[in-house]
C-alpha positions as a printed Julia matrix, in Angstrom:
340×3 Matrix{Float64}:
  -2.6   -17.61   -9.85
   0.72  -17.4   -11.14
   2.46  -14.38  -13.58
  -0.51  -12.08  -12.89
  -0.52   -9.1   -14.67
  -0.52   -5.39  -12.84
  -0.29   -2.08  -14.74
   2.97    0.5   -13.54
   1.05    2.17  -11.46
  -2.07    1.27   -8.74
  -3.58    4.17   -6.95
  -4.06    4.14   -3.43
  -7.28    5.01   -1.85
  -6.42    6.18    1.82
  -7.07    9.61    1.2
 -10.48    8.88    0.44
 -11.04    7.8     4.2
  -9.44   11.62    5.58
  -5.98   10.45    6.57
  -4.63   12.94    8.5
  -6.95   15.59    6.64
 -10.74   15.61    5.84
 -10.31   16.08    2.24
 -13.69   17.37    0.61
 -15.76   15.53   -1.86
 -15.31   17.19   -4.61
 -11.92   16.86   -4.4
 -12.13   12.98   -3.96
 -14.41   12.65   -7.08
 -11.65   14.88   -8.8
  -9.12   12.25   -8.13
 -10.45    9.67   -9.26
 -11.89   10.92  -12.64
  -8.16   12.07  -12.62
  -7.16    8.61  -12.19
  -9.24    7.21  -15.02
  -7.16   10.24  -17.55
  -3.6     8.74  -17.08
  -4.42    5.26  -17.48
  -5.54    2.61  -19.9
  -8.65    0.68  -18.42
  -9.28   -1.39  -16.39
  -8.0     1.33  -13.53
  -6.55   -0.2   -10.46
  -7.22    1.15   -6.94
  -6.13   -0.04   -3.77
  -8.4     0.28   -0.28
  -9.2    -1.25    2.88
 -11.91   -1.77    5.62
  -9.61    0.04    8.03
  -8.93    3.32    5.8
 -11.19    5.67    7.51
 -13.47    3.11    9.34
 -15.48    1.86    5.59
 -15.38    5.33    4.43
 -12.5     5.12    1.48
 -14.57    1.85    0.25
 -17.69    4.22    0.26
 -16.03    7.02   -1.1
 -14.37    5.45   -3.85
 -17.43    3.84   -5.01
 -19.62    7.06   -4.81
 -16.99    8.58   -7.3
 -16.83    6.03   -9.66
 -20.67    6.31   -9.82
 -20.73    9.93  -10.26
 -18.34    9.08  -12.86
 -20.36    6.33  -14.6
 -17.38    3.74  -14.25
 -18.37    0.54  -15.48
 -17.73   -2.3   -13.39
 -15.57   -3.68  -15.84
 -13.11   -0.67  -16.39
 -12.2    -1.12  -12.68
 -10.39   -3.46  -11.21
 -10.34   -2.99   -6.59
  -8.13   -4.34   -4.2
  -9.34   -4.85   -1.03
  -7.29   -5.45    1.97
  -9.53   -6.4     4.82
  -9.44   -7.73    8.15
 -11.29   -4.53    9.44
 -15.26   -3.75    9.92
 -17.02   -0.96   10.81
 -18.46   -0.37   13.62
 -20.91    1.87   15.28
 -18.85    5.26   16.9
 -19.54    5.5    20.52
 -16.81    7.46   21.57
 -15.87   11.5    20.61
 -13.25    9.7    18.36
 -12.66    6.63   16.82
 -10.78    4.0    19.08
  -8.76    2.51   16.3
  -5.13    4.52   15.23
  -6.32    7.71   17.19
  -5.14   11.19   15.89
  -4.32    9.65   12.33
  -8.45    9.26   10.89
 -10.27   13.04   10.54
 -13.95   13.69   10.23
 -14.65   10.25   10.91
 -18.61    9.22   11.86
 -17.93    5.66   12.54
 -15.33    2.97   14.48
 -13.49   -0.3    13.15
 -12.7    -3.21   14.68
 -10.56   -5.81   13.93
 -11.52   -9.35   12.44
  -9.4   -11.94   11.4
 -10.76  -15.11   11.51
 -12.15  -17.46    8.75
 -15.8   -15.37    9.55
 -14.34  -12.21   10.51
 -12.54  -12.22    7.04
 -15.86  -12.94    5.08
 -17.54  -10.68    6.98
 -15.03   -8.07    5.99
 -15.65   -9.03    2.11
 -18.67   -9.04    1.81
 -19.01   -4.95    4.42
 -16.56   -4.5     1.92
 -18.34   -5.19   -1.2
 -21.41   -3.47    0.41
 -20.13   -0.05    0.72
 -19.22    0.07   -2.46
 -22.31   -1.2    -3.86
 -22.33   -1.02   -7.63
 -18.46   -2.37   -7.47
 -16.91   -4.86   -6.0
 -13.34   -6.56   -4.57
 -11.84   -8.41   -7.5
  -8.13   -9.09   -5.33
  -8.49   -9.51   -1.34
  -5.99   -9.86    1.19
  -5.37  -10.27    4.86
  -4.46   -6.61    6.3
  -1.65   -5.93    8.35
  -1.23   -8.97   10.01
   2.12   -8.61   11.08
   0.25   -5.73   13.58
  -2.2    -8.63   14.94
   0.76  -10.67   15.79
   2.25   -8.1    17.1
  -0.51   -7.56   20.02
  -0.03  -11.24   21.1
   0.29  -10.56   24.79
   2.75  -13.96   25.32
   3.59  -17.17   22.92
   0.04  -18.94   23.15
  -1.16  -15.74   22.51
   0.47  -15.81   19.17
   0.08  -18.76   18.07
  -3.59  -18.78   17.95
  -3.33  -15.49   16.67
  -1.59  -17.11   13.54
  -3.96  -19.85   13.19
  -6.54  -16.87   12.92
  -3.93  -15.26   10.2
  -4.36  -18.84    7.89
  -8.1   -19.57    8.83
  -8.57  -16.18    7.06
  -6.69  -17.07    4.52
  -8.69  -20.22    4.27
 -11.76  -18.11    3.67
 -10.1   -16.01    0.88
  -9.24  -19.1    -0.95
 -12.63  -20.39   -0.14
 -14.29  -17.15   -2.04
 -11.52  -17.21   -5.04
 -12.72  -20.79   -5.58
 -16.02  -19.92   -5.71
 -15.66  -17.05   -8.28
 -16.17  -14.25   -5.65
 -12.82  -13.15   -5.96
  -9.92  -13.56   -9.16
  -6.99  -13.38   -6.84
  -5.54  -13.64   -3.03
  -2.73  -11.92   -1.46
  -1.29   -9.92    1.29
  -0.35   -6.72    2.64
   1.6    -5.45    5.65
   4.45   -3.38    6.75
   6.84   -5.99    8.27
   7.7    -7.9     5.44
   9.12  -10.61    7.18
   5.63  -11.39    8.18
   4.81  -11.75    4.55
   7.79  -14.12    4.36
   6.45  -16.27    7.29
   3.36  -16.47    5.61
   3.98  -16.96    2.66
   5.67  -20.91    3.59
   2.16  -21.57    4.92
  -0.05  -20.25    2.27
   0.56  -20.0    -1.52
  -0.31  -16.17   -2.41
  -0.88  -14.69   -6.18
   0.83  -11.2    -4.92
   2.5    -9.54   -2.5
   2.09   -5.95   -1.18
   5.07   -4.38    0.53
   4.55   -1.04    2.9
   7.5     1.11    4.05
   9.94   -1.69    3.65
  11.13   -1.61    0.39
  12.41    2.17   -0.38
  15.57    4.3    -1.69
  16.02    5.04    2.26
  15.69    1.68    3.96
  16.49   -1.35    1.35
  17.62   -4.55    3.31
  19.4    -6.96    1.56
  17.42   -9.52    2.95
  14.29   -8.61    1.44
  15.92   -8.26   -1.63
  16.73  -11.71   -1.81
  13.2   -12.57   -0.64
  11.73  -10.03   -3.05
  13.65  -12.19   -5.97
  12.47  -15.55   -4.55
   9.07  -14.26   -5.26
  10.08  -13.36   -8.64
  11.36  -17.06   -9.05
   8.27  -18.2    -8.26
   6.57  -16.03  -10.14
   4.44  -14.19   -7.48
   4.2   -10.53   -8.07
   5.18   -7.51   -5.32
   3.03   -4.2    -5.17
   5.28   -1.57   -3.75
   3.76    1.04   -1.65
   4.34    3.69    0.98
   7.65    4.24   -1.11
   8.06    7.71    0.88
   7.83    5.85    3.81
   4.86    7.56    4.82
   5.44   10.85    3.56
   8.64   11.32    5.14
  10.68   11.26    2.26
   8.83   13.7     0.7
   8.91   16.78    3.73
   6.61   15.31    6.27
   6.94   14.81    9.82
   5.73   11.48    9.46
   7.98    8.59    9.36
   6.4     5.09    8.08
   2.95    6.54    9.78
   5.02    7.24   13.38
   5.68   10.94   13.92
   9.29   12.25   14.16
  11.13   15.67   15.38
  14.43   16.88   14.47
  16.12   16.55   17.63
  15.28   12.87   18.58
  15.88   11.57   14.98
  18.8    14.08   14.13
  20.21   11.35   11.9
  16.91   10.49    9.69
  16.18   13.98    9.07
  20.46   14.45    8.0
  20.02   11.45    5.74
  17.02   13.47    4.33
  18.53   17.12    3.98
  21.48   14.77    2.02
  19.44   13.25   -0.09
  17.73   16.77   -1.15
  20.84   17.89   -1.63
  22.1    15.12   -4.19
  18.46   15.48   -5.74
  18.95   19.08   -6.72
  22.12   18.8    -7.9
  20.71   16.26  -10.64
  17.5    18.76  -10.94
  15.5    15.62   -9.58
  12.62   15.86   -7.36
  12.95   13.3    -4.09
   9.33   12.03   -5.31
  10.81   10.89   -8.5
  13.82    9.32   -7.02
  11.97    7.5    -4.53
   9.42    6.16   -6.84
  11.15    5.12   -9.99
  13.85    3.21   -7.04
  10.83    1.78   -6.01
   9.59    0.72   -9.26
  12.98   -0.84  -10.43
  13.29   -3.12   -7.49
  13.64   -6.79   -9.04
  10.41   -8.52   -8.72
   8.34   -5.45   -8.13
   5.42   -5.57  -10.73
   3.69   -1.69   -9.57
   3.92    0.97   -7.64
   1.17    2.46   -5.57
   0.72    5.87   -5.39
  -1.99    8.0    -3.16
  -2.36   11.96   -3.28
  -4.69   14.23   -1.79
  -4.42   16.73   -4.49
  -6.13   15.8    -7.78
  -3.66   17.65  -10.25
  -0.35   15.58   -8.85
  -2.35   12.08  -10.13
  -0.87   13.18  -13.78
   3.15   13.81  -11.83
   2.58   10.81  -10.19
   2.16    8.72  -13.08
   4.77   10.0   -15.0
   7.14   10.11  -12.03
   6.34    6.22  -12.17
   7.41    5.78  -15.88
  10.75    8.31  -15.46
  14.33    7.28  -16.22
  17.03    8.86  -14.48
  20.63    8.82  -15.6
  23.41    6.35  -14.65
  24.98    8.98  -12.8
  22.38    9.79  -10.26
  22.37    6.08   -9.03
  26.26    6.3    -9.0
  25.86    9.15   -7.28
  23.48    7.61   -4.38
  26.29    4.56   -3.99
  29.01    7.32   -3.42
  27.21    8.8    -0.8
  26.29    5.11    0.71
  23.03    6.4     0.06
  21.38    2.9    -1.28
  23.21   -0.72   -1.74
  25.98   -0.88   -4.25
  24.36   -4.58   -5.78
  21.49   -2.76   -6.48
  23.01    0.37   -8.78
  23.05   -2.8   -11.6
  18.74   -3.55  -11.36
  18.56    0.45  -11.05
  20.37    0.86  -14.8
  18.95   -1.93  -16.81
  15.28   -2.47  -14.98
């Protein structure tokens, strides 16, 4: 599916499944009714299988429910390659310490079954609703684990039998669109020479503090060929933004002295503009060439309405001047950052 159509922004749904906080349920339904009052219809959210074991898919369609969302005014993307499981231990084997209040496990599945059965777990915790774009999730992780060469290799034939399936289900109506999301983007770009994607989702990779040229040019062959790029984790996991978090991995001041000085700078040159870091980091993220949206998650239901206009936000000329000065982001880019 070529020159598919996203809106600026897509929210993200991992708050829904308690990342790093159990966040109430009245507070999730708040968000997303919140969600639904900044944006034409059909409202885009993005979740997965592995956000909170099933639970963001089961949260977000509880909300929209309670909300009395049609199906129609929603559009879901569902990354999958995850399925819950029953929870046999005290805590949930998969990414210990970063799930809360979980009362279930996930395993992972890719393979051309594993991925259907992910769909269609998928589809049933959200019951009334239902994944209209799929992907494979983080496979540049399952490589990762390949314990030598063979290993890997059949652990990338699992990566395009699963793919396979997706295609399978988009040409059977299931689904309107395939495509991918991970954090190492030159997975993406491995994969995407194999399989023929409608859209790409970029995590942590593509941000105002780590922009590599190289995926810049990749990031404009997709343009070229007309495949869209979602970008998301723009604060590379909260970091940017005061966490201790960087791109999910926690950090201290004393072992990554030089992350948290490129930080403190950045502040600095923020305030001097009277710009928040939020805004800088999103509307760089946004102005990428070839990005098509932005997603956005928040825990707290009244920054849904900053968010969004964070993501439509100019800044002046002189703020992205400012940035090259300080050899804060990639001179080639302060041109894409002016006119975008």
């Amino acid at each position: 599916m070529k020159d598919m159509q996203f809106p600026k922004v897509i929210f993200g749904t991992s708050c829904l499944g308690n990342l790093f906080h159990i966040l109430p349920e009245e507070t999730k339904q708040d968000l997303v009714k919140e969600c639904f009052a900044q944006t034409d219809r059909p409202v885009y959210f993005d979740t997965a299988g592995k956000y909170g074991a099933g639970l963001a898919l089961e949260s977000l369609g509880a909300c929209l429910r309670n909300a009395n969302v049609k199906p129609e005014d929603v559009v879901i993307c569902n990354k999958l390659g995850w399925v819950r499981t029953e929870l046999k231990t005290p805590e949930p084997t998969f990414e210990p310490g970063v799930w809360k209040g979980l009362k279930y496990d996930a395993v992972q599945r890719i393979s051309y079954d594993g991925i259907i059965e992910c769909y269609h777990q998928g589809n049933e915790l959200l019951k009334t609703y239902r994944a209209d774009l799929v992907s494979v999730h983080d496979p540049d992780e399952y490589l990762a684990a390949a314990t030598d060469e063979q290993d890997e290799k059949r652990r990338y034939q699992d990566i395009l039998d699963a793919y396979r399936a997706l295609f399978d289900l988009k040409a059977e109506g299931e689904v309107t669109s395939v495509g991918i999301g991970a954090k190492d983007w030159k997975t993406i770009r491995r994969i995407t020479q194999d399989v023929k994607l409608d859209w790409v989702m970029v995590a942590n990779s593509m941000t105002i503090h780590s922009h590599p040229q190289e995926l810049l040019t990749f990031l404009q062959k997709l343009k070229s060929q007309g495949i869209p790029v979602i970008n998301s984790a723009v604060f590379n996991g909260g970091f940017l933004t005061g966490g201790d978090f960087y791109n999910y991995k926690p950090t201290n001041p004393e072992k990554d002295a030089e992350l948290y000085k490129w930080r403190e700078d950045f502040y600095k040159l923020c305030d001097s503009f009277k710009i928040s870091p939020a805004t800088a980091a999103i509307v760089f993220g946004r102005k990428i060439p070839g990005v098509a949206a932005i997603a956005l998650s928040t825990t707290k239901p009244h920054n849904v309405a900053k968010n969004f206009d964070m993501a439509v936000a100019e800044l002046p000329d002189e703020f992205w001047q400012a940035l090259v000065d300080n050899k804060m982001i990639d001179p080639d880019l302060h041109r894409h950052l002016i006119n975008n």
